[in-house]
TORFILO-599659 format. One record per residue (C-alpha): residue number from 1; x negated, y, z negated. Coordinates in Angstrom, 3 decimals. Example, Ala and Ser with C-alpha at 12.3 -4.5 7.8 and 13.67 -1.06 7.14 Angstrom:
! TORFILO-599659
{node 1; {-12.300; -4.500; -7.800}}
{node 2; {-13.670; -1.060; -7.140}}
***
This chain:
! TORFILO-599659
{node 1; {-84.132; 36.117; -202.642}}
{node 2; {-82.706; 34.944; -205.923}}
{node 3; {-83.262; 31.470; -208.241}}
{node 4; {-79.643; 29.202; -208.514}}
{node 5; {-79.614; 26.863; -210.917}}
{node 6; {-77.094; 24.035; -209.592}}
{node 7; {-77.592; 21.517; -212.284}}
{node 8; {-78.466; 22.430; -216.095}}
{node 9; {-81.934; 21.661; -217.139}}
{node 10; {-80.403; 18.958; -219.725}}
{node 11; {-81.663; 15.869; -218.185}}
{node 12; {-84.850; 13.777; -218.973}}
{node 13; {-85.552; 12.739; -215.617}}
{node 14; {-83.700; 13.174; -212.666}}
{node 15; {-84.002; 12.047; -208.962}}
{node 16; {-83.629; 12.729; -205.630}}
{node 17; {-81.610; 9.820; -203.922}}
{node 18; {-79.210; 11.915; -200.882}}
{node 19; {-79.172; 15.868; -199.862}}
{node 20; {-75.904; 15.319; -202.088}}
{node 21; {-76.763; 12.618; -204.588}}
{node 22; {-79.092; 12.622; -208.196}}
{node 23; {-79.827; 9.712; -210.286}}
{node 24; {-80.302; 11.354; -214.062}}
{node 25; {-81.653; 9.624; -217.101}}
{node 26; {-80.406; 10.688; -220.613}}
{node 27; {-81.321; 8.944; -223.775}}
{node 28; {-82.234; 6.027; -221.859}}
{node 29; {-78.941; 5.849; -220.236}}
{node 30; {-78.588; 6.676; -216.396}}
{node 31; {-75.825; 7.794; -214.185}}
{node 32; {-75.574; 9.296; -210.329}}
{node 33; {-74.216; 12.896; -210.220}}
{node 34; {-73.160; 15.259; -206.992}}
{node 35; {-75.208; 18.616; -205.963}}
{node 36; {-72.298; 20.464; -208.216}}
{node 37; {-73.086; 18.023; -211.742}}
{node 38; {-70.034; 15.958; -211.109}}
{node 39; {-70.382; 12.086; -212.311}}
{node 40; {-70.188; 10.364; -209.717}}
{node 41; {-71.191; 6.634; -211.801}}
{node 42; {-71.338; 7.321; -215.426}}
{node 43; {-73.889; 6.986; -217.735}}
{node 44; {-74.719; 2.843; -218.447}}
{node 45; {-77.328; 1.623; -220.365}}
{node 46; {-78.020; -1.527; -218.348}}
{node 47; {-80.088; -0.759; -215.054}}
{node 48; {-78.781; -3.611; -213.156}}
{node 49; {-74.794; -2.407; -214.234}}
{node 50; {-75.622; 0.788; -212.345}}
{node 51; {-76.945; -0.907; -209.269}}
{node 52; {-74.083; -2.492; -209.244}}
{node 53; {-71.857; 0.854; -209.478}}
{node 54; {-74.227; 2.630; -207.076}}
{node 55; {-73.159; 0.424; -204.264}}
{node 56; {-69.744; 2.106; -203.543}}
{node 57; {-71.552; 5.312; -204.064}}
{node 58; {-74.550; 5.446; -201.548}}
{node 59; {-73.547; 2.629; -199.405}}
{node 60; {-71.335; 4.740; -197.268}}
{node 61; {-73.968; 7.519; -196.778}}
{node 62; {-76.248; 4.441; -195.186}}
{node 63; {-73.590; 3.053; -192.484}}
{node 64; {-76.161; 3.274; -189.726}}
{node 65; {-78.655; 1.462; -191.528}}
{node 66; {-78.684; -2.218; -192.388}}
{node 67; {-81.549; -2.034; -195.000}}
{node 68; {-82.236; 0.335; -197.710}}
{node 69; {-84.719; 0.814; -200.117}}
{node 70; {-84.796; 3.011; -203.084}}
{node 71; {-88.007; 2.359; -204.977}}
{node 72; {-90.941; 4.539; -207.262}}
{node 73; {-93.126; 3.587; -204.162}}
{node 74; {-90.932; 4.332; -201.766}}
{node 75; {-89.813; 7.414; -199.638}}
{node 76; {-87.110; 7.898; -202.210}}
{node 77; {-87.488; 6.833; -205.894}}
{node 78; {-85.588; 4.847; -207.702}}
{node 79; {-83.400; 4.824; -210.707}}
{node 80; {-85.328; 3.763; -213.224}}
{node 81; {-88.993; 3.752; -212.138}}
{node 82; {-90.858; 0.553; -211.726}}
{node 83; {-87.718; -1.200; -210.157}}
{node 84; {-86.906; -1.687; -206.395}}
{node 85; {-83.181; -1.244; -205.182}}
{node 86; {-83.098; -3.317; -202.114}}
{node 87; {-79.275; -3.619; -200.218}}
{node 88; {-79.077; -7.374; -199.624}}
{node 89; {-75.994; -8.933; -198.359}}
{node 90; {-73.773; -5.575; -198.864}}
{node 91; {-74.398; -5.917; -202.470}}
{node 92; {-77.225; -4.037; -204.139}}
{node 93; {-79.904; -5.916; -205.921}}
{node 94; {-82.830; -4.831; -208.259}}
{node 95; {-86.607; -6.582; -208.070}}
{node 96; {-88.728; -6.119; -210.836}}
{node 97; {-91.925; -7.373; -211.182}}
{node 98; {-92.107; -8.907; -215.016}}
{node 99; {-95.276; -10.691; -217.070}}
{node 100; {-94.395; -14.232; -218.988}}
{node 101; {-96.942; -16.159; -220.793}}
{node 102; {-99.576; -14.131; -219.203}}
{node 103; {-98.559; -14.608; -215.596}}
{node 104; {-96.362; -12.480; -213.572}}
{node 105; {-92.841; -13.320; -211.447}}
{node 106; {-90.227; -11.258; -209.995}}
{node 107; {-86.571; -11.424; -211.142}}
{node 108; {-83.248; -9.842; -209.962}}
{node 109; {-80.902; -7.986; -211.610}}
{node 110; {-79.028; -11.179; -212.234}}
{node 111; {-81.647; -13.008; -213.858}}
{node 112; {-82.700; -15.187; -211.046}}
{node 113; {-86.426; -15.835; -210.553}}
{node 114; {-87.314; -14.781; -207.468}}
{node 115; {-91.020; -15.606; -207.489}}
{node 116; {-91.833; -18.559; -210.184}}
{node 117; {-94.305; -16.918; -212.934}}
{node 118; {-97.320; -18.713; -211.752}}
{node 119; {-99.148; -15.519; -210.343}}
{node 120; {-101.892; -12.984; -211.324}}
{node 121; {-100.582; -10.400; -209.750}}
{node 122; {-97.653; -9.786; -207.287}}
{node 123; {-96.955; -6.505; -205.040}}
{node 124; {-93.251; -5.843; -203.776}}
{node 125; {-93.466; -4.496; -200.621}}
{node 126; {-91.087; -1.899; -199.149}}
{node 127; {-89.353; -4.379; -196.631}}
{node 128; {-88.524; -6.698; -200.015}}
{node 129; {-91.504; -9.110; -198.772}}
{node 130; {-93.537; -9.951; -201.884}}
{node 131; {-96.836; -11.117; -202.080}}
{node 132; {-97.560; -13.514; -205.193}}
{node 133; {-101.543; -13.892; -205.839}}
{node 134; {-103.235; -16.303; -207.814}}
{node 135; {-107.230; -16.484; -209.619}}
{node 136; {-108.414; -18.320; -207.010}}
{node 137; {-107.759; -16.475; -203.834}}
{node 138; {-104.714; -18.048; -202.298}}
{node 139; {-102.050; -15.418; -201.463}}
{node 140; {-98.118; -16.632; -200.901}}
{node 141; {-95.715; -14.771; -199.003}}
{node 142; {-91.696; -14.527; -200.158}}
{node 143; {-88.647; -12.624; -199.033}}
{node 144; {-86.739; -10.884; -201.666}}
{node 145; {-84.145; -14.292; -201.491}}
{node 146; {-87.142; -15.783; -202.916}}
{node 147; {-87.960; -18.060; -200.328}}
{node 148; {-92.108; -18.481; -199.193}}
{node 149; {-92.603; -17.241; -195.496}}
{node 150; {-95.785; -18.477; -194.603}}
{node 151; {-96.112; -22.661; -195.251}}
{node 152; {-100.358; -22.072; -195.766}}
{node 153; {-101.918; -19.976; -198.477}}
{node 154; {-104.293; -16.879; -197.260}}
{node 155; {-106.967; -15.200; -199.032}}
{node 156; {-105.495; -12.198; -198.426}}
{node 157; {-102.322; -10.439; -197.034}}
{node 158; {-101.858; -7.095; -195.716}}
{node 159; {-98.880; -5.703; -194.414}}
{node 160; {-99.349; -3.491; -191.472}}
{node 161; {-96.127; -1.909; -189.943}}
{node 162; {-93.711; -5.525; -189.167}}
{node 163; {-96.630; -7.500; -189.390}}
{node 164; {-99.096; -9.362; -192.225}}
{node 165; {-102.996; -9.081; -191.340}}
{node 166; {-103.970; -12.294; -192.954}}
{node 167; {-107.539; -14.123; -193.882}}
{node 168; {-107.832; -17.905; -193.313}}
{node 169; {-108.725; -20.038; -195.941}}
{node 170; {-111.064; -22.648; -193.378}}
{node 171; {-113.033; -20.081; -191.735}}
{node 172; {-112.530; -16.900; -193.778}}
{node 173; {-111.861; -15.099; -190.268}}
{node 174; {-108.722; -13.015; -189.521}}
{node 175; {-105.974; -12.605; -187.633}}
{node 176; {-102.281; -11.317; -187.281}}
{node 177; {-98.836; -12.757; -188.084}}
{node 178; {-95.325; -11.796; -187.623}}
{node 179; {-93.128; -11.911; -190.222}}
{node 180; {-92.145; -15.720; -189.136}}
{node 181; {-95.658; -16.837; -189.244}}
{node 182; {-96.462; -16.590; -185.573}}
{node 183; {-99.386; -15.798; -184.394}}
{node 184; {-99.644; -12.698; -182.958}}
{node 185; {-103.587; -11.893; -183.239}}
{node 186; {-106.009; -15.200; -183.035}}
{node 187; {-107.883; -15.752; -186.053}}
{node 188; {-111.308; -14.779; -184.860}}
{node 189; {-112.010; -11.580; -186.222}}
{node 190; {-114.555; -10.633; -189.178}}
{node 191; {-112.212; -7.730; -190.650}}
{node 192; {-108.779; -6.197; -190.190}}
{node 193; {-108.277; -2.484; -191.001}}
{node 194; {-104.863; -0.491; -191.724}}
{node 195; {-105.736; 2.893; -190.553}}
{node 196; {-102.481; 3.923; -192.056}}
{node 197; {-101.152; 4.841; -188.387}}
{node 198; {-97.510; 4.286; -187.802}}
{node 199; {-96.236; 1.253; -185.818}}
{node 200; {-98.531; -1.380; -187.383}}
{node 201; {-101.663; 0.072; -186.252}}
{node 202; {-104.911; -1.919; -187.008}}
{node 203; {-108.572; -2.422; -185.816}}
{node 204; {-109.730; -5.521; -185.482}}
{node 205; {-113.309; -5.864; -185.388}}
{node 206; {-116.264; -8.482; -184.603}}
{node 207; {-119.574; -8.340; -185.527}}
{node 208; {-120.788; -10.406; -183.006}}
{node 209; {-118.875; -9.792; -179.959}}
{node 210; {-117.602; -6.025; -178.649}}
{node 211; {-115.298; -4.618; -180.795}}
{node 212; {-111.656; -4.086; -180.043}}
{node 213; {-108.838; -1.712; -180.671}}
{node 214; {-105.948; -3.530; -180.960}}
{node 215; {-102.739; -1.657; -181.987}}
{node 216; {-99.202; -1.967; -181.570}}
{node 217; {-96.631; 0.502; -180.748}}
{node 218; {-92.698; -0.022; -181.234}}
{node 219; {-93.921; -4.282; -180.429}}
{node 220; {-95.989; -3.863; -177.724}}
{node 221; {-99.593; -4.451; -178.155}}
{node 222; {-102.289; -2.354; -176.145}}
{node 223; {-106.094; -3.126; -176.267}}
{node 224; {-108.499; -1.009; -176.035}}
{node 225; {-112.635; -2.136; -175.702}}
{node 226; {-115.039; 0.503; -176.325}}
{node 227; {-118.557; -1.454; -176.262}}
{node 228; {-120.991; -3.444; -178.785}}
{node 229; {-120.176; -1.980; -182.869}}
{node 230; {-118.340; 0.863; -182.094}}
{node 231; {-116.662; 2.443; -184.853}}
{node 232; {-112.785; 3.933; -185.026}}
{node 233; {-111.386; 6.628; -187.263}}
{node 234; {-107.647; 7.373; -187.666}}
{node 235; {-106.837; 10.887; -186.889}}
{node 236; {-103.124; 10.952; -187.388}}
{node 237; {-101.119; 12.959; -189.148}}
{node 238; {-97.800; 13.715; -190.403}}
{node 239; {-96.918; 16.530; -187.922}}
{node 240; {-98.484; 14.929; -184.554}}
{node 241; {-96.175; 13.286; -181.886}}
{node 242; {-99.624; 11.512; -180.329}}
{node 243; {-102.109; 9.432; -182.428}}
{node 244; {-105.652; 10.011; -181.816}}
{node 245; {-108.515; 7.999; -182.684}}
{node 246; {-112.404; 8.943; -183.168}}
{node 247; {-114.932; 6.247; -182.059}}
{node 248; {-118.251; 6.289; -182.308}}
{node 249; {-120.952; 4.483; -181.367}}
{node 250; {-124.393; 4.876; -181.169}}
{node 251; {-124.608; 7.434; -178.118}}
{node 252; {-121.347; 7.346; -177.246}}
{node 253; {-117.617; 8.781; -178.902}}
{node 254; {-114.346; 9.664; -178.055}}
{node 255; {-111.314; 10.730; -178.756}}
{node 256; {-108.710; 7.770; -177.544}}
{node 257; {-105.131; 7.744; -178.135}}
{node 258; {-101.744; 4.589; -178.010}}
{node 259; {-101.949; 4.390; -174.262}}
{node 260; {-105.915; 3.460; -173.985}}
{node 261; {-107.054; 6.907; -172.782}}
{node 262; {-110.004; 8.012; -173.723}}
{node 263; {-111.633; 11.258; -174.310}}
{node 264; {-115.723; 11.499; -174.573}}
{node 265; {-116.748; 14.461; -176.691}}
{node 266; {-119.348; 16.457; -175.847}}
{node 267; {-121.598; 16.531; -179.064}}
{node 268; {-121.971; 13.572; -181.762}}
{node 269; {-120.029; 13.937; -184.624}}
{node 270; {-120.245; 12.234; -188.156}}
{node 271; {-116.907; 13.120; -189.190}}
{node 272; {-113.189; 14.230; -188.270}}
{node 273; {-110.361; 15.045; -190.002}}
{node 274; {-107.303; 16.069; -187.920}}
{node 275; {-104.257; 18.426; -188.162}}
{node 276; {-101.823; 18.413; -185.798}}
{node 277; {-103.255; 19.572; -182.384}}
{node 278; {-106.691; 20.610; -184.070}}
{node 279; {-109.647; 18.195; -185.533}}
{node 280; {-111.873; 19.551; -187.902}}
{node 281; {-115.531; 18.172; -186.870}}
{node 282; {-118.952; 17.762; -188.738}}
{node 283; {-122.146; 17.801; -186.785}}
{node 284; {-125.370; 16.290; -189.316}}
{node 285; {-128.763; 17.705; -188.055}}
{node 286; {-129.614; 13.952; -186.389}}
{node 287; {-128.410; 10.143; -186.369}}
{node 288; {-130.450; 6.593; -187.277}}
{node 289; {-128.589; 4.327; -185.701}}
{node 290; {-124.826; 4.812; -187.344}}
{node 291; {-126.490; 6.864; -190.299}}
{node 292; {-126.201; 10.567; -189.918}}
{node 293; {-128.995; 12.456; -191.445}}
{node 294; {-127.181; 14.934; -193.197}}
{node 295; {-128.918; 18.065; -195.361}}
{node 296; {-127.288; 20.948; -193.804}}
{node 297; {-124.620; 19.682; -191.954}}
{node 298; {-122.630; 22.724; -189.715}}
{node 299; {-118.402; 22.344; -188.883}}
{node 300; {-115.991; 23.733; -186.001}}
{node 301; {-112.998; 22.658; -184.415}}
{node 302; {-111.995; 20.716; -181.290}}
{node 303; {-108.439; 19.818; -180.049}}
{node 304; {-107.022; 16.548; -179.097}}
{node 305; {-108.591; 16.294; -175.878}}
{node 306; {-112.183; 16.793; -177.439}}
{node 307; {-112.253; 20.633; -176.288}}
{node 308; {-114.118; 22.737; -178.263}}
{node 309; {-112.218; 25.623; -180.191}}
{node 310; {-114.399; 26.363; -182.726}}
{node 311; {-117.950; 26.083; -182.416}}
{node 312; {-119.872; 23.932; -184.874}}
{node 313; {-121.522; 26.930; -186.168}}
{node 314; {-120.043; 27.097; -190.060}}
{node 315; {-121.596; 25.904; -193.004}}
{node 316; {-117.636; 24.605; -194.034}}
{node 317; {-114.213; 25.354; -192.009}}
{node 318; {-110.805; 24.239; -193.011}}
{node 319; {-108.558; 22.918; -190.078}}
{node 320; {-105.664; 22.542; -192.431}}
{node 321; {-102.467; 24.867; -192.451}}
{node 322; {-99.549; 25.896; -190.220}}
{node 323; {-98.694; 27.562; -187.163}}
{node 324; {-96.620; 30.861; -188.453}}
{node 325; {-97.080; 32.299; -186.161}}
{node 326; {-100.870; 31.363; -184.994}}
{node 327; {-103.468; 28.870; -186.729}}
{node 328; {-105.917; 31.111; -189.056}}
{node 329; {-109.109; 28.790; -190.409}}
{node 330; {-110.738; 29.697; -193.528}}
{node 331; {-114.579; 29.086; -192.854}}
{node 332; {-117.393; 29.446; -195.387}}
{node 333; {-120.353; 31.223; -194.433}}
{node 334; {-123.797; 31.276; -196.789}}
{node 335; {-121.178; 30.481; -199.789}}
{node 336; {-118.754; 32.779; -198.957}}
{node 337; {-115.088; 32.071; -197.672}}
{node 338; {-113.417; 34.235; -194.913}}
{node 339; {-110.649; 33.310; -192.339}}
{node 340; {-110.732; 33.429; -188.634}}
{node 341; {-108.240; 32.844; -185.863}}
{node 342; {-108.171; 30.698; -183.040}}
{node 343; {-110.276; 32.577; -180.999}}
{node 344; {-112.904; 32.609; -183.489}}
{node 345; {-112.592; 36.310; -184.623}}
{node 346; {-112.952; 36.924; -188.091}}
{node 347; {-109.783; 38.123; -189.544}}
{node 348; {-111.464; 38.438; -193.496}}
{node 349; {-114.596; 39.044; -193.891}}
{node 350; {-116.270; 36.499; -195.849}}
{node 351; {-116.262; 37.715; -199.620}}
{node 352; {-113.935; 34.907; -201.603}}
{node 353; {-115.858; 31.922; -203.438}}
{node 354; {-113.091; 29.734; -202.373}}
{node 355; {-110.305; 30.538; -200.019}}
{node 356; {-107.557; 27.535; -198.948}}
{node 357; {-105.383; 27.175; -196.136}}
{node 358; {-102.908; 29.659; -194.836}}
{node 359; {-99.434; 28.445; -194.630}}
{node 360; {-96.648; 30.879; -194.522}}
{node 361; {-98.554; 34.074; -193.260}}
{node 362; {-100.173; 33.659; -196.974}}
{node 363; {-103.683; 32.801; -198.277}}
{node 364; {-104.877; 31.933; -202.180}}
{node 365; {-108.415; 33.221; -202.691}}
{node 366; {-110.703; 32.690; -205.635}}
{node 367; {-113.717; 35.400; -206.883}}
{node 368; {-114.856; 32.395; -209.032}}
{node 369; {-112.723; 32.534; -211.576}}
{node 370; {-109.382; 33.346; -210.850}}
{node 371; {-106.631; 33.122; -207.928}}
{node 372; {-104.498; 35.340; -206.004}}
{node 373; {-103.006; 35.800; -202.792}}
{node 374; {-103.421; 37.323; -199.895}}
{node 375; {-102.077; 37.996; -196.282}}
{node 376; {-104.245; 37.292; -193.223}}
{node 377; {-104.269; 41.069; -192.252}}
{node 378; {-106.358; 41.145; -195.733}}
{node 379; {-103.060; 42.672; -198.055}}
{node 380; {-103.402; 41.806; -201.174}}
{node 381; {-100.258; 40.142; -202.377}}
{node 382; {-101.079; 38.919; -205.420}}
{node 383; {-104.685; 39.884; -207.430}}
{node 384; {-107.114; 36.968; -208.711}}
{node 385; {-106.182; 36.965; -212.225}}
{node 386; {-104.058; 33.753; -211.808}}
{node 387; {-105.192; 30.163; -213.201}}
{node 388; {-103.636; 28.504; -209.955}}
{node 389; {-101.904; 29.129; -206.570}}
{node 390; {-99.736; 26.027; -205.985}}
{node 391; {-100.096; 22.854; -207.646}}
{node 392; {-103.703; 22.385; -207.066}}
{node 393; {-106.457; 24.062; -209.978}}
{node 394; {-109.959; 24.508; -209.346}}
{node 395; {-110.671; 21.202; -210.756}}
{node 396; {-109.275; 19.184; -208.500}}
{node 397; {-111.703; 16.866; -206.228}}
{node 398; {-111.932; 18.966; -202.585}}
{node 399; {-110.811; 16.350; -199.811}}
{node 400; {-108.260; 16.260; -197.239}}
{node 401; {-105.196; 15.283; -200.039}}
{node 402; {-106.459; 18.626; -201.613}}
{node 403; {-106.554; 21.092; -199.004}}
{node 404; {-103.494; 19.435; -196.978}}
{node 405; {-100.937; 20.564; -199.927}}
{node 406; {-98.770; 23.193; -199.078}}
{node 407; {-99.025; 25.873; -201.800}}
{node 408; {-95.379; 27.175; -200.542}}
{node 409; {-92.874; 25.573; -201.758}}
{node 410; {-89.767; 24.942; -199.379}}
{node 411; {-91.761; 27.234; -196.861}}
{node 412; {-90.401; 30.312; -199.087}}
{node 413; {-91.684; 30.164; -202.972}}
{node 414; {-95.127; 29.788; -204.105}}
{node 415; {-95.804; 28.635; -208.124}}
{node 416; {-97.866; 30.348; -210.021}}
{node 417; {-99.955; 29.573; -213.141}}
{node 418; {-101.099; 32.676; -215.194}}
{node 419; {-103.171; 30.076; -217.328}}
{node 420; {-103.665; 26.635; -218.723}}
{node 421; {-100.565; 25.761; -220.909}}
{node 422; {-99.430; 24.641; -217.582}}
{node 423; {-96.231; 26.357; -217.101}}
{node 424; {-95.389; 28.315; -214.137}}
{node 425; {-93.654; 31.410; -212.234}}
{node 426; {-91.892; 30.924; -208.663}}
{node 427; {-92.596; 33.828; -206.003}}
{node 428; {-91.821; 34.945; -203.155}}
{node 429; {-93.539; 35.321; -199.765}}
{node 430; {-94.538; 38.781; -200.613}}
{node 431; {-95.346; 38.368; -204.470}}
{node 432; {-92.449; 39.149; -206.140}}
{node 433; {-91.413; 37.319; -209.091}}
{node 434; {-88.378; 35.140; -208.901}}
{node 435; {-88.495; 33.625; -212.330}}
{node 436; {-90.787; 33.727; -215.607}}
{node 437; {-93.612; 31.424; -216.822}}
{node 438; {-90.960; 28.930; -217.964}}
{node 439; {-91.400; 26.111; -215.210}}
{node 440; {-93.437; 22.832; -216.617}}
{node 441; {-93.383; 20.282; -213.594}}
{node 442; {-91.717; 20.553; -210.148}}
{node 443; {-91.725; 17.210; -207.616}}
{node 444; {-91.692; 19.491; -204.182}}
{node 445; {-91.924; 16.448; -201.824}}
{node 446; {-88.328; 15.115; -203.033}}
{node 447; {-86.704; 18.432; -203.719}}
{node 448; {-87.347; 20.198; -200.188}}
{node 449; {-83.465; 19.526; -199.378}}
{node 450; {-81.262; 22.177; -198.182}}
{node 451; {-84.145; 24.786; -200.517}}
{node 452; {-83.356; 22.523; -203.625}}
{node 453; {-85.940; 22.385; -206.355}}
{node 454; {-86.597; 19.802; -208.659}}
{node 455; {-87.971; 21.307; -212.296}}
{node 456; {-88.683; 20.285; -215.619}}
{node 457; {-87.645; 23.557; -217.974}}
{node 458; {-88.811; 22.966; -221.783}}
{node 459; {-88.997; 19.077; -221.220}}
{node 460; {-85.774; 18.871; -219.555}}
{node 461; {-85.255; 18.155; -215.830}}
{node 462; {-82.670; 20.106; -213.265}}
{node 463; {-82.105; 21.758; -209.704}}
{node 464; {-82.513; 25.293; -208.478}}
{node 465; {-80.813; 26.166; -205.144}}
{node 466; {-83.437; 29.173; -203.264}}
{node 467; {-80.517; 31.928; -202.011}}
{node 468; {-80.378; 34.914; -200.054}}
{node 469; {-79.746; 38.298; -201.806}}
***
């Protein structure tokens, strides 16, 4: 396996915007090159000039789609970050979000005002709706023409999936509304909850009535009534084809998923975390009411369906990591971190003070002080005299976010940090070293095309291509 570079580390920012397409940024000037360097729209000083250009260049990759966003909070960024490319009308426009007189508006690349500044804040959603707040609670709904959706002021506006979870001004209760301003859930309901599930998933719920799991799924809305204050947690995740949900409620939880099935578990649980067809459970030593009583709390594993895996025997256990070629589960044990199997046989012998997930038929492991790698048959790949494995460091705050990141990069590299100065080497699978200590920044989640890499080399940004031999 050898290191490519494609484009020359030359640039001061670059981006990914097609498998085939980079917006760079030079000395405050940006253009949009090809996977070869070529200019494809040359270098322009004005941001709104190259919108303009772009149009005849990444239109035509985007024939099947009638909307497109390219935006710093979107799936792709943008060209210049803090702006949001929106395709309106076949031409491409620009929204930025700009502060006049101490109150914030949102203009176009033309100039126009799309939202008067008469705001506190505003937040440019990734549809082009924009929500315009004010001090005293009222929040206004536009479209990115700049005309207001909603007639009546809310005190708040969420948008979940195509639809706006809204709270009344009268009653302070809320409810749901499509993007026309039709009701679509009655405004009855004490909170409203984005779970983050996909297809406008929320939970409604009402303190004084039996709460209700309302959700919907490509428009259709499903119900689902699971008794007096029960209480929902998403469980979805990026690689599962079926959402589950775990409720709880006083002496009763499940696992539910989209079509109103439910599940009941076999134990009480005070916490879940899921990863693809595994959850990773916490079981407290007793419960007051909703309050778990939690000093030595013990973890294990059950699958979608609420069947135990792994029994909740471990003082810690991590569910996260991938299937190649079977799930292994780093558990911790008086301190200690080993690794297990599905089964529950221990593969490593607890011995590491910190050991993260396995992805890639590899493992980083800690003695305290240091990382290195290993395989799950115990080979030692790489030994702990590393700062980090991966773009995570010992300091970082341990939570799902932490121990979801895949240390391999493109499923076939793996940076490595031999201290703080913060530069790194790329690896292989097996620990050989593809590069020196030379790399200062790489963005893996919009560089993962066709085993491109995006880098920053001595404060200068470019691409990598990952070859065979």
């Amino acid at each position: 396996m050898k290191l490519r570079t494609i484009i020359p580390f030359q640039y001061d920012h670059i981006h990914y915007l097609d498998k085939n397409t980079y917006s760079v940024i030079l000395d405050n000037k940006a253009a949009i090159i090809d996977l070869h360097g070529n200019m494809l729209v040359p270098f322009h000083s004005d941001r709104y000039e190259l919108a303009r250009k772009a149009l005849s260049v990444i239109q035509p990759l985007h024939d099947n789609f009638p909307f497109v966003t390219y935006s710093s909070n979107g799936p792709n960024s943008s060209f210049y970050p803090g702006d949001y490319f929106f395709l309106r009308d076949d031409s491409w426009i620009v929204l930025q979000e700009e502060i006049r007189n101490g109150r914030t508006g949102v203009v176009d690349n033309s100039g126009n005002v799309i939202v008067p500044f008469e705001y506190a804040y505003v937040a440019i959603f990734s549809d082009g709706t924009i929500r315009a707040s004010d001090n005293k609670g009222h929040d206004l709904l536009f479209d990115y023409h700049g005309k207001q959706l909603f007639s009546t002021p809310y005190r708040n506006i969420y948008k979940t999936g195509d639809y706006f979870a809204v709270c009344s001004q009268d009653n302070l209760n809320y409810g749901v509304l499509d993007a026309k301003g039709n009701t679509v859930l009655p405004f009855e309901f004490d909170e409203l909850d984005n779970t983050g599930l996909p297809d406008g998933f929320v939970i409604p719920k009402n303190y004084n009535k039996p709460a209700i799991g309302v959700f919907c799924v490509k428009g259709e809305w499903k119900w689902l009534h699971t008794g007096l204050q029960a209480m929902m947690y998403g469980l979805e995740d990026d690689t599962a084809n079926d959402p589950r949900l775990y409720i709880r409620q006083l002496d009763r939880h499940w696992l539910a998923d989209y079509g109103g099935n439910k599940w009941e578990l076999p134990e009480m649980y005070y916490n879940a975390c899921r990863c693809g067809r595994f959850v990773q459970v916490s079981r407290p030593e007793s419960f007051e009411g909703y309050i778990p009583f939690v000093s030595n709390p013990k973890s294990g594993i059950i699958d979608v369906f609420g069947n135990v895996v792994i029994q909740v025997i471990y003082d810690n256990i991590i569910v996260f990591g991938d299937d190649k070629p079977i799930r292994y589960f780093p558990v911790c044990i008086n301190s200690l971190w080993g690794l297990i199997d599905e089964q529950n046989n221990i593969v490593i012998a607890p011995g590491y003070a910190e050991m993260l997930p396995c992805y890639s038929g590899t493992v980083p492991v800690s003695d305290g002080e240091k990382w290195g790698l290993i395989q799950p048959s115990g080979k030692i790949i790489l030994d702990c005299k590393y700062e980090m494995i991966g773009n995570r460091s010992s300091s970082h705050r341990r939570g799902p976010e932490y121990y979801a990141n895949n240390h391999v990069l493109a499923g076939k590299v793996i940076p490595v940090y031999l201290d703080r100065n913060g530069c790194f080497a790329l690896t292989d699978l097996n620990g050989h070293f593809l590069s020196d200590f030379g790399f200062e920044k790489v963005h893996p989640y919009r560089s993962l095309h066709e085993d491109r890499l995006l880098l920053r080399r001595n404060g200068k940004w470019g691409v990598i291509q990952i070859t065979a031999d």
